[in-house]
C-alpha positions as CSV (number, residue, x, y, z in Angstrom):
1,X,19.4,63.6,49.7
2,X,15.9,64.0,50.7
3,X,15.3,67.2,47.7
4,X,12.6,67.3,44.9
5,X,14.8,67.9,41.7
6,X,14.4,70.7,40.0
7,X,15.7,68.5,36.6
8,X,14.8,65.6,34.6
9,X,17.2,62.6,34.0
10,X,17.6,59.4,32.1
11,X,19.8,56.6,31.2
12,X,19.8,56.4,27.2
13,X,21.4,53.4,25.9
14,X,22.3,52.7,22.3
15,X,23.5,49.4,22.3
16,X,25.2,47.8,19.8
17,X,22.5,45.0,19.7
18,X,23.8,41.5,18.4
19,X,21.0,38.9,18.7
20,X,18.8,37.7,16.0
21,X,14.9,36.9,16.7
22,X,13.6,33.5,15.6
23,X,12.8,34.8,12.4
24,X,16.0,37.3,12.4
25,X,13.6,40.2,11.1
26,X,12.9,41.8,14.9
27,X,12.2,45.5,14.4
28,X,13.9,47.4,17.0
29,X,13.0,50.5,15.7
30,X,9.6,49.2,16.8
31,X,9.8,47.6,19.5
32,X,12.2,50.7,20.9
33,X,9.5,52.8,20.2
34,X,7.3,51.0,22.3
35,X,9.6,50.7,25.1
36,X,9.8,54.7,25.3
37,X,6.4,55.1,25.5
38,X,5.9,52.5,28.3
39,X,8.7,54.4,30.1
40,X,6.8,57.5,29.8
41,X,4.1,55.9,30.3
42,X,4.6,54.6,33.5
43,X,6.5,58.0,35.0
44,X,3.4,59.9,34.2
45,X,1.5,57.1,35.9
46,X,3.6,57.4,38.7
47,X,4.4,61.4,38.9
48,X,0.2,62.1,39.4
49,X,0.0,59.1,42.0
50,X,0.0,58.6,46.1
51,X,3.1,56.4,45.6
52,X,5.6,59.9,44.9
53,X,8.0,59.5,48.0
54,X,7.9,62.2,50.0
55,X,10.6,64.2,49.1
56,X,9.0,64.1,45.4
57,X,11.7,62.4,43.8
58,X,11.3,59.5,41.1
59,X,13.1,56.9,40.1
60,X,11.7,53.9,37.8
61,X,13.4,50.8,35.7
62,X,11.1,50.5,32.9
63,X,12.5,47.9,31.0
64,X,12.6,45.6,34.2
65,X,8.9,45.8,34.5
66,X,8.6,44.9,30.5
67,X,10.6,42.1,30.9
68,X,8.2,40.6,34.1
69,X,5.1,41.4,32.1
70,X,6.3,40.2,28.9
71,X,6.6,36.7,30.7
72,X,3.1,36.7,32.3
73,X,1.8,37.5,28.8
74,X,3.0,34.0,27.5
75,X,0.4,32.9,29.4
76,X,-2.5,35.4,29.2
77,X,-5.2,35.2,27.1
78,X,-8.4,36.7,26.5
79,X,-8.6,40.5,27.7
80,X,-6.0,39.7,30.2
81,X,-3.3,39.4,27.3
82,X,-4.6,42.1,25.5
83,X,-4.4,45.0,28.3
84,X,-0.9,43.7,28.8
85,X,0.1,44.4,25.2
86,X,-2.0,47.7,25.1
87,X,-0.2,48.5,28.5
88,X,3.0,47.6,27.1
89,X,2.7,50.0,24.3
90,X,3.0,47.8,21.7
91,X,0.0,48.7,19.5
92,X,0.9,51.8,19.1
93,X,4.2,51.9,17.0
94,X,4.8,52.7,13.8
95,X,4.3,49.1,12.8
96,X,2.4,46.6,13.8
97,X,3.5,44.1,16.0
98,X,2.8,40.6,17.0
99,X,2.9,38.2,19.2
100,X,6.0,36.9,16.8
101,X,7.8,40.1,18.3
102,X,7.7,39.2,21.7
103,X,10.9,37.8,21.6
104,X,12.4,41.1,20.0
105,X,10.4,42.4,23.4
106,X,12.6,40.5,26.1
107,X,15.8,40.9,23.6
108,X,15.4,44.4,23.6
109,X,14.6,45.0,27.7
110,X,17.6,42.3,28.6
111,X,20.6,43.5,26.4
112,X,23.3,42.5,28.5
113,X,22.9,39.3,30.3
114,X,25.9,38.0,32.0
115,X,27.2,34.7,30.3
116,X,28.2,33.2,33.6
117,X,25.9,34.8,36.8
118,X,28.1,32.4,38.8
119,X,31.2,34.7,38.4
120,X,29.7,37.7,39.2
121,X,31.8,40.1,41.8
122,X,31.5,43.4,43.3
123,X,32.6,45.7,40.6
124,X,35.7,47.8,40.9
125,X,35.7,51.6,40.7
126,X,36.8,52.6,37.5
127,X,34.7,49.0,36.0
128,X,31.9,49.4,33.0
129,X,29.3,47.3,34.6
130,X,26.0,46.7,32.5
131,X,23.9,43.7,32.9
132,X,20.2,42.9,32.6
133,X,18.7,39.6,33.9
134,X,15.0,37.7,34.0
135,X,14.2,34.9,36.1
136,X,10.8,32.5,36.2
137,X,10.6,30.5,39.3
138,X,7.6,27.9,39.4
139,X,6.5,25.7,42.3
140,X,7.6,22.0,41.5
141,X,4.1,20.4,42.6
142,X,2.4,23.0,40.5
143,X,1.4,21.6,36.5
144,X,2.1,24.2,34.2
145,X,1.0,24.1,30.4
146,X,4.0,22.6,28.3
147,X,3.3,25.5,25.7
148,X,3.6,27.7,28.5
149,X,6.8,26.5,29.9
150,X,8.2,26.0,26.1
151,X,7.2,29.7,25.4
152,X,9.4,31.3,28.3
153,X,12.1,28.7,27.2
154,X,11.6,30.6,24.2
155,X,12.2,33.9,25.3
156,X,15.2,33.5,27.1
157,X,14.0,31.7,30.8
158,X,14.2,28.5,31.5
159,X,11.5,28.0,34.6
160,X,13.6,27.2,38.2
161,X,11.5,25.2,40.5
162,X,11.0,26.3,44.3
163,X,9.1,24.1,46.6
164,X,6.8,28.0,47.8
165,X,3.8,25.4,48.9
166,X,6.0,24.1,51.7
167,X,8.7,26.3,51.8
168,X,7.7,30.0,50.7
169,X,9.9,31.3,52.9
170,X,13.6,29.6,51.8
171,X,12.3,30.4,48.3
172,X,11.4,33.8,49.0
173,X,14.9,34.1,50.5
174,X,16.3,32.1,47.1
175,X,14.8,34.8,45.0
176,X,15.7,38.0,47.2
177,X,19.0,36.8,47.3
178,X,19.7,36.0,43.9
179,X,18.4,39.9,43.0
180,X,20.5,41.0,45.5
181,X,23.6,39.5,43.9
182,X,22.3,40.6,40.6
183,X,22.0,44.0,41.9
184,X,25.6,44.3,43.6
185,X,23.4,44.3,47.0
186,X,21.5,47.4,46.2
187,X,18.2,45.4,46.3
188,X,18.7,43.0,49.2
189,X,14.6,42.4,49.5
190,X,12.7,42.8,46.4
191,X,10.1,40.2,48.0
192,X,8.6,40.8,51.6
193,X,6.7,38.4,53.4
194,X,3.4,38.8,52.3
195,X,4.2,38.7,48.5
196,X,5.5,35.2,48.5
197,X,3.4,32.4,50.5
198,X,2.5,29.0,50.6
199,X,-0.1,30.3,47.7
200,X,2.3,31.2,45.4
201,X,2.9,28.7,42.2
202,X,4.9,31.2,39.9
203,X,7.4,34.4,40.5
204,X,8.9,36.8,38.3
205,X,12.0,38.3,38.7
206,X,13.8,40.9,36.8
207,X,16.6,43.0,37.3
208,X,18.7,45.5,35.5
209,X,22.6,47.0,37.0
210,X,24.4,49.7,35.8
211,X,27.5,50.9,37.1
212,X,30.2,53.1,34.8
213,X,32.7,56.3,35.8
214,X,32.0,59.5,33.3
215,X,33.9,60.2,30.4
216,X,34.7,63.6,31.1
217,X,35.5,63.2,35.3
218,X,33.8,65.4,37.7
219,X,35.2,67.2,40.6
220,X,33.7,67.8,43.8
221,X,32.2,71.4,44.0
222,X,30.6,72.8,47.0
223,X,27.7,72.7,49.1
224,X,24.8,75.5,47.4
225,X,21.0,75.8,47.8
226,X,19.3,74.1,45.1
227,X,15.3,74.9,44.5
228,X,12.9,72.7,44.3
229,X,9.7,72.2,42.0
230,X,7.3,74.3,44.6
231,X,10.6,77.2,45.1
232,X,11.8,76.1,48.1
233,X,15.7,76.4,48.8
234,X,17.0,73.1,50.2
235,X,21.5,72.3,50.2
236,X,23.1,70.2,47.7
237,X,26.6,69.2,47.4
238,X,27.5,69.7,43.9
239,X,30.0,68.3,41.3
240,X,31.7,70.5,38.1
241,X,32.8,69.3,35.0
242,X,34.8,72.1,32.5
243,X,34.9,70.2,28.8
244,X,32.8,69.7,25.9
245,X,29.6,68.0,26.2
246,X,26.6,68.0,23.5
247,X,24.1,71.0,24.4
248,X,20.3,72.3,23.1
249,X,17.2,73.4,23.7
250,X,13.9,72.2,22.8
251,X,11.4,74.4,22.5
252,X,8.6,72.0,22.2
253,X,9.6,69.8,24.8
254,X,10.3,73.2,27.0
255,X,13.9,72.0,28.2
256,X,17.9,72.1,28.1
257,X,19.2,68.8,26.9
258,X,22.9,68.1,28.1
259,X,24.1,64.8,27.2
260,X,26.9,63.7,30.3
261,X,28.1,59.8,28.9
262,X,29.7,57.3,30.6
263,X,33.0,55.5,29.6
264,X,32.6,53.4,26.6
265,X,33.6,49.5,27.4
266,X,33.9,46.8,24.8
267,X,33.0,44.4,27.3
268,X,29.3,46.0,27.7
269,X,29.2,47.0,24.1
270,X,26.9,50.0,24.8
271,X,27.1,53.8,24.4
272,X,25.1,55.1,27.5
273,X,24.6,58.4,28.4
274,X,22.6,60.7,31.2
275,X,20.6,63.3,29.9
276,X,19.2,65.8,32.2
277,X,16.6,67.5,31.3
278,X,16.3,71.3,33.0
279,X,12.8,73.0,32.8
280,X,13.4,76.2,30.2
281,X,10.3,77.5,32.5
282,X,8.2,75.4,34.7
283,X,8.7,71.2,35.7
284,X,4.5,71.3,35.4
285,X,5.3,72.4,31.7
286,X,7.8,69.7,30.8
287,X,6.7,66.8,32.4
288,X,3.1,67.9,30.1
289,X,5.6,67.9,27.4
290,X,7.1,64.6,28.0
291,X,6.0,62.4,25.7
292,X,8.1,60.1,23.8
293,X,6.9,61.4,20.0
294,X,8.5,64.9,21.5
295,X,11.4,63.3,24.2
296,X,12.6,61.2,21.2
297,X,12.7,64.0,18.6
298,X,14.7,66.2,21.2
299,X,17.2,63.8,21.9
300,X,17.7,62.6,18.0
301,X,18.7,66.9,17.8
302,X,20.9,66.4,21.2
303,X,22.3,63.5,19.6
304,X,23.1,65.9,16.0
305,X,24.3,69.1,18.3
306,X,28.1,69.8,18.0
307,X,29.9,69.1,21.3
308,X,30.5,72.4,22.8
309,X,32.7,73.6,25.7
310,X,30.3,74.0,28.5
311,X,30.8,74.4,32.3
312,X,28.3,71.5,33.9
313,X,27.6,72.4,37.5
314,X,25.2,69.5,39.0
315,X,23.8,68.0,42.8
316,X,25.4,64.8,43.6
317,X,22.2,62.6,44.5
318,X,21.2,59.1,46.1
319,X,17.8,57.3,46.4
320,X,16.4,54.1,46.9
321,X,12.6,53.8,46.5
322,X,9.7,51.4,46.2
323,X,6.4,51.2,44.2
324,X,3.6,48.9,44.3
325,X,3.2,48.3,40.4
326,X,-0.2,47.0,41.1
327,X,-2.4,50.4,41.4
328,X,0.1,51.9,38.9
329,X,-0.3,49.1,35.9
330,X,-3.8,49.1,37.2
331,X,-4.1,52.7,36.1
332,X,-2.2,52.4,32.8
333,X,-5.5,49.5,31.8
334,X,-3.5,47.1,33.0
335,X,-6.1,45.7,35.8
336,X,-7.5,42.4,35.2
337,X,-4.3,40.1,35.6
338,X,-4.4,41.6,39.6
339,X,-8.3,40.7,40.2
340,X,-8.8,37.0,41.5
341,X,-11.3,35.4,39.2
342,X,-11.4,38.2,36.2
343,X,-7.7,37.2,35.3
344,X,-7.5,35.2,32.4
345,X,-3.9,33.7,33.0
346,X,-5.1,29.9,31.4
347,X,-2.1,29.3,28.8
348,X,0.0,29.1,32.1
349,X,-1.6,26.3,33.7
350,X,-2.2,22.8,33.0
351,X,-6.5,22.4,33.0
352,X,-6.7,19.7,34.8
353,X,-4.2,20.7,37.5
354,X,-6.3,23.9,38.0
355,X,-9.1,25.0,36.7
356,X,-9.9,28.3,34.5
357,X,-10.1,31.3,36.3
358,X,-7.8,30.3,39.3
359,X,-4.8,32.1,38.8
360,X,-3.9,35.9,39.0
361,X,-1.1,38.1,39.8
362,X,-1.2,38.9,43.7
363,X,1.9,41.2,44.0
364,X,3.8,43.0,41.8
365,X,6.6,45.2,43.4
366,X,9.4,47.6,41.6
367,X,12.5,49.1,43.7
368,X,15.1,51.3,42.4
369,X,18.6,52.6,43.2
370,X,20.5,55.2,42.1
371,X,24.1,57.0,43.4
372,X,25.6,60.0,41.7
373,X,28.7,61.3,42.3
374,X,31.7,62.9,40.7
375,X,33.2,59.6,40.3
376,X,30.0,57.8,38.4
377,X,26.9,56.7,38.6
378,X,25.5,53.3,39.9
379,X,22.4,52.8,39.2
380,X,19.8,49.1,39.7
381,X,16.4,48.0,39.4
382,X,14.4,45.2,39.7
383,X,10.7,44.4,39.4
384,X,9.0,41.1,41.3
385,X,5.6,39.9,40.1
386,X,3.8,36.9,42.4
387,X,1.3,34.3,40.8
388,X,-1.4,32.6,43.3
389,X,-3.5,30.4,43.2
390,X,-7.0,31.8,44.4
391,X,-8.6,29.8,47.1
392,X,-11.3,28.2,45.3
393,X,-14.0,26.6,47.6
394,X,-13.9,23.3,47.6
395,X,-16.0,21.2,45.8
396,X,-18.6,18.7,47.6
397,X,-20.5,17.0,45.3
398,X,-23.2,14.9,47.1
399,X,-24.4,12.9,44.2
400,X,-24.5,9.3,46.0
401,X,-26.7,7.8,49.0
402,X,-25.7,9.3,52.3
403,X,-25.9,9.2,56.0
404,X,-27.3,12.5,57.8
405,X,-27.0,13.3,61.4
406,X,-28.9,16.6,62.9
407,X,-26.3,16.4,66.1
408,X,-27.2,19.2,69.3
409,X,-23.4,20.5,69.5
410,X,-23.9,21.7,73.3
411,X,-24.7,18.8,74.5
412,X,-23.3,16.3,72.4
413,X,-26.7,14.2,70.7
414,X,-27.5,13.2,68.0
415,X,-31.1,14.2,67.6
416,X,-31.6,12.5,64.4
417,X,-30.5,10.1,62.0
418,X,-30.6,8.6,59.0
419,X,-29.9,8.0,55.3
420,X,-30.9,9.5,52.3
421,X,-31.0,7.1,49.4
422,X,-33.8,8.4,47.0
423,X,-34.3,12.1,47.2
424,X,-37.1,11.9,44.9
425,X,-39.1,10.1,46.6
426,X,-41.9,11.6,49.0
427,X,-42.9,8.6,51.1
C-alpha cells in the first residue's frame, strides 16, 4: 500500500529476560530506557529527513542499529566512542552507565537468538517466530587488536573471517545471504555493491524477525477510504476485530492507545504487543509529543487500563523500505566514525598493521519489512555497517643515496643523469 498512515504503531516487547551480565547486576530498567529514546530518537531523525519514502510511510528497527553500533564502539575511542554512546542514548538514563553495561546493551537489543541458526526454516502460519541475531565479519589478512577481537567475543560475536580483499564480492554474497535466511527472505540484499569492496576489512551485520498470528483473530473487512496526514482520501482494505482489547487516551501525548498482542509462545518467551497510536487531533501534534519520558508513561497507563470490549477496525498494510543510516546517525552527533581521517576507530586495529587514523565506517545501511494482515504480522529488520581502510598515500621515504634521471617522455631520452649521494653538499 503506497498510503501515508494516518496512525502511529510499534512492536512493544516485554520479554521475560534470562541472561546475566558479567557482573549479573545489568540494569535493564536502564539500559531499556536508553533503548527508547534511541528509537525515538532516530524516528524523529528520520520523520524531518529527505530519506521519508514517498508515500510518507516509516518503518525503522532500532534495536538492530544498536546492536551494529554497539560493536563498532568496542573499538572506538576518543570522540569517536563518545558520540556513539551520546548517540546511543546512554548518558541520559536515570543511571549512569558504563562501559561495564555494554554487554547489558547487546543482551538487551538481541533477546532471542536462535540456539542453532543451522535449523532455521520458513516458519509456519499459525508459528511464534522471534529471533534477533549480530554478526562481525573481518577480513582474514587484516590484524585486528586482540582486545578488540576479545571484547566482541565478549559481547556475544565471535569475528567470521571473509577473504573481502580478494573476494568482496563472494563475501558480500556470504553476508546478504546469511541476512536473508535470518530474515525468512524478506531482506535478500542488505549489502549492494558499492558497500562492500576489496577496501573493506570489517562488516557488521544485524538482524531482528518477528513473525506471530493475533490473539484475538481478525477478519477481513472491506475496502474504505482512509486519510492521510495532508487529508487526502486514498483506499485501504481493512480488517475487524469485535473482543476486548486494553484502550486510553493520553492527553499529554495527544493520542488513543490500543494495545492489539500477539499469541503468547513459550518457545519465544515474550509478551509482544502492537500499539497504535491514533492522533486525538493532528499527526504534527503527536509525533512533537513523542518522546519517550511521555510514550513510556502512556503506555505504563495502557498497560494498567482494564481490557474493554472494543470494535478494532484497521488498514491491512505492507512495506519494505531502505535508509542510509549515515546522514541520519550523522544528524543524531553521530558523525566522526563516517569521515575518513577524523574517525578514531584505533582499539580495532593492530598499530603496526595500520596506522592511527586509517579506519572509518564507509557504509552504514538499514532495511525494514513489515506485512499486516488479519492473520498476523511479520515483521524484519536488519542494519549493515562497512569498515574501510582509507587509502593512505604511500609512503616514499628517500633517505639513502640515489640515482636521478630527468628522462624527455616524448621522445624517449634521458636528458640527465646522475646520483645524489650528499645533499648537503654545494660543490
Amino acid at each position: 500500500m503506497n498510503t501515508k498512515f494516518g496512525i502511529i504503531f510499534c512492536l512493544l516487547g516485554i520479554a521475560n529476560f534470562g541472561f546475566g551480565s558479567p557482573t549479573g547486576m545489568c540494569d535493564y530498567g536502564a539500559v531499556a530506557q536508553a533503548s527508547r529514546r534511541f528509537a525515538f530518537e532516530l524516528y524523529e531523525t528520520v520523520s524531518k529527513s529527505d530519506d521519508v519514502s514517498d508515500s510518507g510511510n516509516i518503518f525503522l528497527a532500532p534495536t538492530t542499529v544498536t546492536s551494529g553500533l554497539t560493536m563498532i564502539h568496542a573499538g572506538a575511542d576518543g570522540n569517536t566512542k563518545d558520540q556513539i554512546w551520546r548517540g546511543l542514548q546512554l548518558d541520559a538514563t536515570y543511571r549512569r552507565l558504563s562501559e561495564a553495561d555494554m554487554p547489558c546493551v547487546i543482551e538487551l537489543s538481541n533477546p532471542a537468538q536462535p540456539n542453532n541458526e543451522a535449523g532455521i526454516s520458513i516458519p509456519k502460519d499459525d508459528e511464534v517466530v522471534f529471533r534477533t541475531v549480530t554478526r562481525l565479519y573481518g577480513e582474514k589478512s587484516y590484524r585486528f587488536r586482540r582486545a578488540f577481537i576479545m571484547r566482541t567475543k565478549e559481547l556475544g560475536e565471535k569475528m567470521k573471517r571473509v577473504s573481502f580483499s580478494t573476494e568482496p564480492r563472494d563475501s558480500r554474497n556470504r553476508i546478504n545471504h546469511w541476512v536473508s535466511k535470518m530474515t525468512n527472505d524478506k531482506i535478500p540484499r542488505l549489502f549492494k555493491k558499492a558497500d562492500i569492496t576489496s577496501n573493506t576489512v570489517m562488516a557488521v551485520a544485524s538482524a531482528v524477525y518477528f513473525k506471530a498470528p493475533w490473539q484475538t483473530p481478525f477478519r477481513d473487512f472491506r475496502t474504505a477510504e482512509f486519510t492521510t496526514e495532508d487529508g487526502r482520501g486514498v483506499m485501504a482494505q481493512y480488517m475487524r476485530s469485535l473482543s476486548q482489547f486494553k484502550w486510553t487516551v493520553s492527553g499529554d501525548l495527544n493520542a488513543e492507545l490500543i494495545e492489539l498482542p500477539y499469541k503468547y509462545s513459550d518457545a519465544v518467551g515474550s509478551n509482544i504487543s502492537m500499539i497504535i497510536l491514533k492522533p486525538t487531533t493532528t499527526m504534527e501534534n503527536l509525533e512533537y509529543s513523542l518522546t519517550e519520558q511521555i510514550t513510556h508513561k502512556a503506555i505504563l497507563e495502557l498497560n494498567q487500563a482494564p481490557g474493554q470490549m472494543c470494535d478494532v477496525v484497521i488498514p491491512k498494510f505492507e512495506m519494505s523500505l531502505t535508509y542510509d543510516l549515515k546522514p541520519l546517525l550523522g544528524a543524531i552527533g553521530m558523525d566522526d566514525m563516517f569521515i575518513s581521517g577524523i574517525a578514531d576507530l584505533s582499539r580495532m586495529a593492530d598499530p603496526n598493521h595500520s596506522p592511527a587514523g586509517a579506519l572509518y565506517v564507509s557504509s552504514a545501511v538499514h532495511k525494514t519489512f513489515i506485512k499486516v494482515t488479519e492473520f498476523g504480522t511479520e515483521a524484519t529488520g536488519a542494519t549493515g555497517l562497512g569498515i574501510a581502510n582509507r587509502m593512505l598515500p604511500l609512503p616514499v621515504r628517500v633517505n639513502k643515496a640515489f640515482i636521478t634521471l630527468i628522462y624527455d617522455k616524448t621522445t624517449e631520452t634521458v636528458l640527465f643523469i646522475g646520483k645524489v649521494n650528499d645533499p648537503s653538499a654545494t660543490e
